[in-house]
N, C-alpha and C positions, 0 to 999 in steps of 0.2 A: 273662969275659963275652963271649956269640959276638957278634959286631958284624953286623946285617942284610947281605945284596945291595942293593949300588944300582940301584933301577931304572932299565932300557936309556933311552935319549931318544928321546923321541917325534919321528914327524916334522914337519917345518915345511910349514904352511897354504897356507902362499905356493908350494910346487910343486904341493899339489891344483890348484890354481888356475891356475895356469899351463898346467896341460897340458888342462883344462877350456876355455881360449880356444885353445889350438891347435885342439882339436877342430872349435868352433865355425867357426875360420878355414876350415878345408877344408871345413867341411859345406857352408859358404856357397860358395866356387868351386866347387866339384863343380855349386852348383844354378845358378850363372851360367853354367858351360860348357853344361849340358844345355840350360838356356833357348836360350843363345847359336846352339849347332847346330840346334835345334828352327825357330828362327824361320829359318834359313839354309835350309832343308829347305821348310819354307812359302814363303816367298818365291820357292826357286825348284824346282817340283816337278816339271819335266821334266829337272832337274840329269843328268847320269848318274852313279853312284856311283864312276867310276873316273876323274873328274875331266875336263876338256875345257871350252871354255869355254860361259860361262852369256852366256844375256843372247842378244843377237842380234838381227837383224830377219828372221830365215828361214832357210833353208837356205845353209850354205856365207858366213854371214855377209850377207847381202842382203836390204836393209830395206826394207821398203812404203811406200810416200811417194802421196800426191798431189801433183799439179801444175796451176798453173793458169798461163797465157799474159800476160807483159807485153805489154800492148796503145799504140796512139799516139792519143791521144782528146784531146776539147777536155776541158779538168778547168777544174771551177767552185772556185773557191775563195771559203766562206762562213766570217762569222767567228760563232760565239757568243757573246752576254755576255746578260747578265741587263738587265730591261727593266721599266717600268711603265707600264700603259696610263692612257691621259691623256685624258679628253674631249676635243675640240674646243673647245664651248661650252657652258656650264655659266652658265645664270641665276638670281637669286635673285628671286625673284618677291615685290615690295613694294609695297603701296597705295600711288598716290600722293597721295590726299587721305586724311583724315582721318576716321569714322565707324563706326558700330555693324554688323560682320560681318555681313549679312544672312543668307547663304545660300552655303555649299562645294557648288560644281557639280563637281567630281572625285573619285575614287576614286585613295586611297594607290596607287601602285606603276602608274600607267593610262600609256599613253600619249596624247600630247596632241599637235597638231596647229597650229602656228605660225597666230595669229588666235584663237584656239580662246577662249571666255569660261571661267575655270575660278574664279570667285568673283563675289560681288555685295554691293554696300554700301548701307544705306539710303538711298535718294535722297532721302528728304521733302525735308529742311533744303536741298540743292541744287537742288530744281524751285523752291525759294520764291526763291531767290537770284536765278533765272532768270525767274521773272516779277517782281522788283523790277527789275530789268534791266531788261526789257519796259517796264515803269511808265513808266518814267524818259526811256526813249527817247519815249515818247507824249508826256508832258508836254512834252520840250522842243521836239520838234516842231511841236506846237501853238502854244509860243512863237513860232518860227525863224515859222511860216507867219504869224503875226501882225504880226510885225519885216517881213517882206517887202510885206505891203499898206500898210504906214504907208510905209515908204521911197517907193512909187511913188506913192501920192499926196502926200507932200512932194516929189518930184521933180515932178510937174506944176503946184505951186504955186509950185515955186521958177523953172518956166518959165516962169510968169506974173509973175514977180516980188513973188509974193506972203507968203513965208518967207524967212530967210534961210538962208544958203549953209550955215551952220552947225549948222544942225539937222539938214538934210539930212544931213550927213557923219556928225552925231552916230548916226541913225538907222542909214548903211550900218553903220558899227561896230557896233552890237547883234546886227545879220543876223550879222555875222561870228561873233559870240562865240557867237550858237545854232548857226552852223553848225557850231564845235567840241566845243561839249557834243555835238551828233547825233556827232561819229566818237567819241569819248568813252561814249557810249553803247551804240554799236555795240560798241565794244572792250570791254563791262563786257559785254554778252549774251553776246560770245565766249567770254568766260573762262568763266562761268556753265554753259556752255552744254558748254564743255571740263571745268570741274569733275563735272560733271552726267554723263558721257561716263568719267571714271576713276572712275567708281563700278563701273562694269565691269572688272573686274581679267582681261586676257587675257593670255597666252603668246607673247614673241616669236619660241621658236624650237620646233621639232617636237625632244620629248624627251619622256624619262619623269621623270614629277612624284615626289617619293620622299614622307617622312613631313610631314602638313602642322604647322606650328608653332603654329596659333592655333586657335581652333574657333568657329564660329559662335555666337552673344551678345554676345560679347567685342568692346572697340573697339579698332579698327587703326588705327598711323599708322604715315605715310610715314618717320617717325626709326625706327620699328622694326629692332633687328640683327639680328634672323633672319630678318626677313619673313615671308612668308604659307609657301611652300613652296619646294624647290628642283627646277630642270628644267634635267635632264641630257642632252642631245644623245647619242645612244647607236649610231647610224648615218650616217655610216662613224665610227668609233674612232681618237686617235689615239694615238701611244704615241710617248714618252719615252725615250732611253738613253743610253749615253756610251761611244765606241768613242776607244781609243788613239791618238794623236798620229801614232803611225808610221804608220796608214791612214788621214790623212786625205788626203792626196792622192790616194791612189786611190780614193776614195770620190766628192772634190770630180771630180775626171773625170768618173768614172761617170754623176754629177750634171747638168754639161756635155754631154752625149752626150744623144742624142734619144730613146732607150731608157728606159721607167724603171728602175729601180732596184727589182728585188724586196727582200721583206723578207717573214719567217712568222716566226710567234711558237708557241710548244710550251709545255705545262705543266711544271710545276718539274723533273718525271721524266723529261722527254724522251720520251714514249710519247705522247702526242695533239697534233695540233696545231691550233691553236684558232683561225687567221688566214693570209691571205695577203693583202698589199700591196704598197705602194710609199713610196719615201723623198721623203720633200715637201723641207726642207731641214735644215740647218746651224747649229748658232750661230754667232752671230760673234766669240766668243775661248774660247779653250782655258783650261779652269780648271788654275791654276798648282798647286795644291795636291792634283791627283789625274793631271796630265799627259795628260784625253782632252776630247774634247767631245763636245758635248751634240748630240742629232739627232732628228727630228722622221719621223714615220711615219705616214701613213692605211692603215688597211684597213677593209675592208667587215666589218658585223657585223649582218646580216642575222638570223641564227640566235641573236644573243645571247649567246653564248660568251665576250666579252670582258667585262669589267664594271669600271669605273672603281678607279683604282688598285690594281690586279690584276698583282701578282709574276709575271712568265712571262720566257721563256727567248726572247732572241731573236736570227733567224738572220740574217745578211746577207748578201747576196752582193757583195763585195769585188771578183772580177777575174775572169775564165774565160781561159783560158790554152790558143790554139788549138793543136794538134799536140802536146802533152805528152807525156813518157812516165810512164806509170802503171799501178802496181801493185797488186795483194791486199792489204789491211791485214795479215793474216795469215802472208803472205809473211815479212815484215821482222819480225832478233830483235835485242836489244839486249844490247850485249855492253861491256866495258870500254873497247873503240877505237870504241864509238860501234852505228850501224845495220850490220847484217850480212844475207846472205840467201842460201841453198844454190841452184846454178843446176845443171840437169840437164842433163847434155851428154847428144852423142848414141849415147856407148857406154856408156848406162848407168850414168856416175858422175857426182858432184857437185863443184861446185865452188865455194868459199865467198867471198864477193863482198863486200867492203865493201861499202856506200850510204850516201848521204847524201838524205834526204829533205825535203821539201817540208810542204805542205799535208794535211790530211787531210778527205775527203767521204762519208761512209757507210762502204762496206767498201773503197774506191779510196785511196790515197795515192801523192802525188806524189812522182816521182824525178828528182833533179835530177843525180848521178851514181852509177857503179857498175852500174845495169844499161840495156838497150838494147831497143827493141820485138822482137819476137819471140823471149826468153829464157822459158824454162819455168826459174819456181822452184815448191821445196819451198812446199806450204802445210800440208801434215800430214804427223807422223812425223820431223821433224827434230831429232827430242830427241837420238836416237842418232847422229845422222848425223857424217863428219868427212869434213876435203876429200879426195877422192880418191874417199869409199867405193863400191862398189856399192848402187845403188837395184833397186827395182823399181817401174813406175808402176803404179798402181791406180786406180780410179774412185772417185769419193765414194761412188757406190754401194755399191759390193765392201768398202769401210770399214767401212761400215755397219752391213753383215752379218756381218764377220768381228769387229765388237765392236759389239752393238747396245746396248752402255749407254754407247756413246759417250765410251769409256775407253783406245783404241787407238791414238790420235792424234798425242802429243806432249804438248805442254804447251797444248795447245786442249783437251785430255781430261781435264785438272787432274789428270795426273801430276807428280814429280818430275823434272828432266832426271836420266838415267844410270838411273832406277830403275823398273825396268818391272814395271809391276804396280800402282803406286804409287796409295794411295786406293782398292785395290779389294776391302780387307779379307784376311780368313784365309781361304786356298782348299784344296782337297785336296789332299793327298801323294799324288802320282805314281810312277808302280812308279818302284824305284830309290834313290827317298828314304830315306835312314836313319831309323829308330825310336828314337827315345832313349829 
């Protein structure tokens, strides 16, 4: 019996597969090398293809910088913090008697004029009070003149010794007691007459009246907790803040000094400013639990810009500091040993300066060591720069032009440091560049 061939053995799955990921492995490097050189090619397409270095600030190595001039100036020193404008004086406007709303002489949101009448209450019930008043005083009067002609003719009889002494005296005593009901009287007109008088509800201080709380019909009393309306003093404004413990003494100075004490207030964004004043005073103790105090500010608000409890940003001036030396905000970069700043000698190279700075005032910041009035630092273009290198000066102008999307500069141009080009997108390949 012939016995079959054993069939050969098949191969194992597991080396198709394996050499199916090696594959994969190299496709994928190959496509990161091309990317890789591609973007190297973009980045930098004045490369030359036979290698030499990339990057630079010009010919021969020589970088374009502007320069602006450390100057010696008086520098103000202003602090910012955040502020709340605060009326002066703020009234609640309350009947002080009692009765039926006559008549609202105001318009919501008006201005009103200290004296001004801005309400009226029914007088009736208080003219009738005022002529019972009256009444009263007639009647007793009438008395008192009665009590007076009896007195003088018991007095002429009692000269004659014709009454006794006893009546007589009885007699002056009556005079006396009408002559205290007449001040008694008088004093009940007054009041009457006072009541009759707060029927007129007027304004004691010039402000703007806001929503009114009651509406004519309606009766008002003086116990009212809203009262009638509120009137806001709105010219000059004052405003509220709390500046740090460590400047109160220069502040308390400044205060002392015959000079006022400016003060401007800015909206939240720091782009408008909505005030300029002066510093009135002080609290008298420092809150323990935030370490500043509290300080008090008028400014003129003529135009209406401020408005009662009103979030704004506010500036003070602290101290002016005559002969300073002072610098370009832009000047000075920050580096791991602190403030730094590239100084332009006079054979065209740089040299890199520590500083330590100061105060800051718009685009000026104070130098208190490391540079000196008449040093030219770097204000653009120092992204590249190192101590020693060659510059070259340029004008803001010439910047300008030579990158007008304002991308040439340094790290002002919201580049990268070390990466030029940085943020200005994919640009075209330059003869030289390789083609991947």
């Amino acid at each position: 019996m012939d016995i079959p061939p054993a069939a050969p053995p098949s191969r194992p799955k597991k080396g198709r597969a394996g050499c199916f990921i090696i594959v994969l492995v190299l496709l994928a490097a190959a496509t990161w090398w091309w990317w890789a050189h591609r973007a190297d090619g973009d980045a930098n397409p004045a490369a030359p293809t036979g290698g030499g270095r990339r990057g630079g600030g010009g010919s021969g190595g020589v970088n374009p910088v502007t320069v602006e001039e450390v100057k010696k100036e008086d520098f103000e020193e202003w602090l910012s913090i955040s502020g709340t404008v605060t009326p002066l004086n703020v009234v609640t406007i309350r009947s002080r008697v009692d009765g039926e709303l006559k008549e609202v002489l105001f318009t919501e949101g008006q201005t009103v004029d200290a004296g001004n009448s801005i309400a009226l209450i029914d007088q009736g019930p208080f003219k009738v009070a005022l002529n019972a008043a009256n009444a009263q005083l007639a009647r007793d009067q009438a008395l008192l003149d009665n009590a007076n002609a009896d007195l003088k003719r018991y007095q002429t009889l009692l000269s004659k010794d014709s009454i006794a002494k006893q009546q007589v005296d009885t007699q002056a005593s009556l005079v006396k007691q009408y002559d205290a009901a007449i001040l008694s009287d008088r004093a009940a007109i007054a009041n009457a007459q006072l009541q009759l008088d707060y029927t007129k509800i007027t304004t004691p201080i010039t402000g703007r009246v806001g929503l009114r709380q009651i509406d004519a019909g309606n009766m008002i009393h003086s116990s009212d907790a809203n009262g009638l309306v509120l009137v806001t003093q709105m010219d000059p404004m004052g405003l509220v803040f709390s500046i740090p413990q460590e400047r109160v003494t220069a502040v308390q100075k400044r205060l002392a000094g015959k000079d006022p004490v400016p003060v401007e207030v800015v909206d939240k964004q720091m782009n408008v400013t909505l005030g300029r004043g002066k510093l009135l005073t002080t609290d008298n103790q420092i809150d323990l639990t935030s370490g500043t105090l509290k300080v008090k500010a008028e400014l003129p608000n003529k135009d209406g810009k401020l408005f009662p409890n009103q979030f704004v940003i506010t500036r003070l001036l602290v101290d002016t500091q005559p002969g300073a030396t002072v610098a370009p905000v832009n000047a000075i970069q920050r580096g791991a040993k602190g403030g730094y700043a590239y100084v332009v000698n006079e054979d065209s190279t740089v040299t890199l300066r520590n500083v330590v700075t100061g105060a800051t005032h718009g685009e000026r910041i104070l130098i208190t060591d490391g540079l000196k009035p008449g040093d030219n630092v770097v204000t653009q273009g120092m992204d590249r720069l190192r101590d020693g290198g060659k510059v070259e000066v340029i004008t803001p102008d010439t910047a300008a032009a030579e990158h007008p999307s304002g991308k040439g500069g340094g790290k002002e141009a919201g580049k990268e440091p070390g990466k030029p080009g940085g943020g200005e997108g994919r640009r075209k390949r330059g003869p030289g560049t390789p083609t991947p």
